[in-house]
N, C-alpha and C positions, 0 to 999 in steps of 0.2 A: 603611361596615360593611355587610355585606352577607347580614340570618338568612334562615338556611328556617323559617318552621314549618305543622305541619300536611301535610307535603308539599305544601303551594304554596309558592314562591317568594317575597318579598318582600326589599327590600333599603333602608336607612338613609344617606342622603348626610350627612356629617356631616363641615362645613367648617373649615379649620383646625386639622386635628387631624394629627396622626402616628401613626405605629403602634402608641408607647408608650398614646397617650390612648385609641387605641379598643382595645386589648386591655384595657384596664384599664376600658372603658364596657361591653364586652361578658361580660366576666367579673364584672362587677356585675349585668347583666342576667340570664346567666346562672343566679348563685347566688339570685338574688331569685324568679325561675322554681321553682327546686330547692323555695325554702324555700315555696312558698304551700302552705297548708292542702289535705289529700285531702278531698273531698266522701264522705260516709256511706259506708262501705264500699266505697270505690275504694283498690286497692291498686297499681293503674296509676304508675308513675313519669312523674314530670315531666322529661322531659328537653330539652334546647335545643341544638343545632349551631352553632357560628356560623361559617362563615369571611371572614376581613376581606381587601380589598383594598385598596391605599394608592394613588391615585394623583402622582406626584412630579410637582409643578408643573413644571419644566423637560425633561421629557421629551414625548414625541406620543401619547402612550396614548391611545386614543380609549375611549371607554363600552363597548364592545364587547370589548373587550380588560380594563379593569377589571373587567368582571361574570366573565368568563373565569375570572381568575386568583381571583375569591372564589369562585366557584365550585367552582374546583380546590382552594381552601381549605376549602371546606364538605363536600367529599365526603371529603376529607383525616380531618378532626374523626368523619365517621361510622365510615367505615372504622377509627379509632382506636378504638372504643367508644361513639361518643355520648358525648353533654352536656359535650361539651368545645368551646372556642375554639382556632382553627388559622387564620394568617397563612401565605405561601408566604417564602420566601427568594429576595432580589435573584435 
C-alpha cells in the first residue's frame, strides 16, 4: 500500500496481502483519519488519498514499476475528489 500525506510521499509494504486485504486496511486507515477530533477552531478537513499497488508474486514487476502503478492509483483517488482509496485494474 502505498499513502501520500502532507504532499510528501510515503509508502506501506505490507506482505502477504492481496488486494482485497489492503483496500479493506486502507479504508480503515482512512476513515479513522476522517473520524479524529478538529483541534479548537479548525474547520480544515481531514482528508487521506490512498492508492494501492499489489505486486503478484509470479510476475517481474520490479519496485520501480510497483510505486508507478500506486502512484497512478493515488493521483487517480485525488483527481476523484479526495479522501478516497483507488487500486488500478490488471
Amino acid at each position: 500500500m502505498l499513502p501520500r500525506d502532507m504532499e510528501e510521499k510515503s509508502f506501506r509494504c505490507i506482505a502477504q496481502t492481496g488486494l482485497a486485504g489492503a483496500l479493506l486496511l486502507a479504508e480503515r486507515i482512512r476513515a479513522r483519519m476522517d473520524a479524529l477530533p478538529r483541534h479548537s477552531g479548525d474547520t480544515a478537513p481531514i482528508t487521506v488519498s490512498i492508492g494501492i499497488g499489489i505486486r503478484e508474486p509470479a510476475t517481474q514487476q520490479d519496485l520501480a514499476g510497483l510505486l508507478g502503478v500506486a502512484d497512478e492509483a493515488l493521483y487517480r483517488a485525488k483527481a476523484m475528489g479526495r479522501n478516497r482509496v483507488e487500486s488500478l485494474p490488471d
